[in-house]
C-alpha positions in Angstrom: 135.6 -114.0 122.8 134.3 -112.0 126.0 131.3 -109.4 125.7 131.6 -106.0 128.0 128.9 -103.4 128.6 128.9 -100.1 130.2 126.5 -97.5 130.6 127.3 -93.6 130.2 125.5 -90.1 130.7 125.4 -88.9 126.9 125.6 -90.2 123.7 129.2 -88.0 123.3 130.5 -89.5 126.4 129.6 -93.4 125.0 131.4 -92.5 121.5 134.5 -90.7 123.2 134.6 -93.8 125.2 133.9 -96.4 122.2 136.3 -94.4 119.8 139.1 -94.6 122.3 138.7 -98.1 123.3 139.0 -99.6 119.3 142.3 -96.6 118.8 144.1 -97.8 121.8 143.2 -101.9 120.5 141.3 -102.7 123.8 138.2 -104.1 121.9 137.6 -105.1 117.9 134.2 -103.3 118.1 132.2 -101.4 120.5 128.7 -100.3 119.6 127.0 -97.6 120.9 123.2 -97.1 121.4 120.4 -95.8 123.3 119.0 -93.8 124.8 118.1 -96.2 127.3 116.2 -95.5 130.4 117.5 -97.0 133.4 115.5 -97.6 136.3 117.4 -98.5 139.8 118.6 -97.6 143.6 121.6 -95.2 144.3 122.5 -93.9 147.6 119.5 -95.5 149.2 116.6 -94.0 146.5 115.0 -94.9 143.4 116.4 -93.0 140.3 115.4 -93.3 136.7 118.0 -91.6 134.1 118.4 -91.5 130.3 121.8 -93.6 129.4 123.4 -94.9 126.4 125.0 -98.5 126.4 128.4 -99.1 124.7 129.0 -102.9 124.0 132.4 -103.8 123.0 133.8 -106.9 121.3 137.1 -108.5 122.5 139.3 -111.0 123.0 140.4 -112.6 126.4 143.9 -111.3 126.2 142.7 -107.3 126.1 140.1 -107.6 129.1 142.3 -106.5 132.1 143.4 -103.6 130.0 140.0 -102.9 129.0 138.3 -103.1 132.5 141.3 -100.6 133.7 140.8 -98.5 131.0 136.9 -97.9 131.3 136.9 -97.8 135.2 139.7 -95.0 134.8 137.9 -93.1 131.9 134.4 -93.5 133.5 132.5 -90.2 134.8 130.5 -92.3 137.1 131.7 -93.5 140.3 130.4 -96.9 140.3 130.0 -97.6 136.9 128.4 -100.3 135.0 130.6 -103.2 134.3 129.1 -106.4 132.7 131.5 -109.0 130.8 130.5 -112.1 130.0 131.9 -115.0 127.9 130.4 -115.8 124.7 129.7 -119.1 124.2 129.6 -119.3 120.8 131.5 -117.7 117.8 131.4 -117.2 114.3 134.3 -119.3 112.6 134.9 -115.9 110.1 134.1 -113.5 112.9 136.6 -114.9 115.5 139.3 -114.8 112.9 138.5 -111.5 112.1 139.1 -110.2 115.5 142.0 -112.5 116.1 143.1 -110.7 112.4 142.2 -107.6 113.9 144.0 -107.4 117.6 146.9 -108.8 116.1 147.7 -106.6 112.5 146.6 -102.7 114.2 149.6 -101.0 115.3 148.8 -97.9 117.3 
């Protein structure tokens, strides 16, 4: 199970983005929260901006798809893209999402 995390403008850009990764079956769940506020260097100056982070949940086989998906959907030009491999799973929760990726039909 990988972990991916993005950062977007508004809270209705992080649920469009959310909603539409779980209907097209790229993730089993993203999560949306903030506002956060991000503190960091673009185009040579400091900036500070309100964002909201979406975290999604998925499985090895969906993260090509996924990475192409949020780069392409993405209003920022250089967006936020973290994934990482979880170490540890939850027994129930990996067969859940396994249940999950495998039974939607979209």
């Amino acid at each position: 199970m990988l972990i991916a995390t993005t950062t977007l403008p508004t809270r209705l850009a992080a649920d469009q983005l959310a909603a539409a990764a779980i209907a097209q079956n790229l993730a089993v769940c993203a999560q949306v929260e903030g506002p956060l506020h991000s503190h960091y260097v673009w185009e040579g100056r400091q900036a500070v901006s309100e964002e909201w982070r979406v975290t999604f949940k998925l499985l090895a086989e969906t993260a090509t798809a996924l990475s192409a998906y949020v780069h392409g959907a993405h209003p920022y030009a250089t967006p936020q893209w973290l994934v990482v491999k979880v170490e540890q799973t939850g027994e129930k929760y990996l067969s859940w999402a396994r249940q999950t990726r495998s039974s939607v039909n979209f």
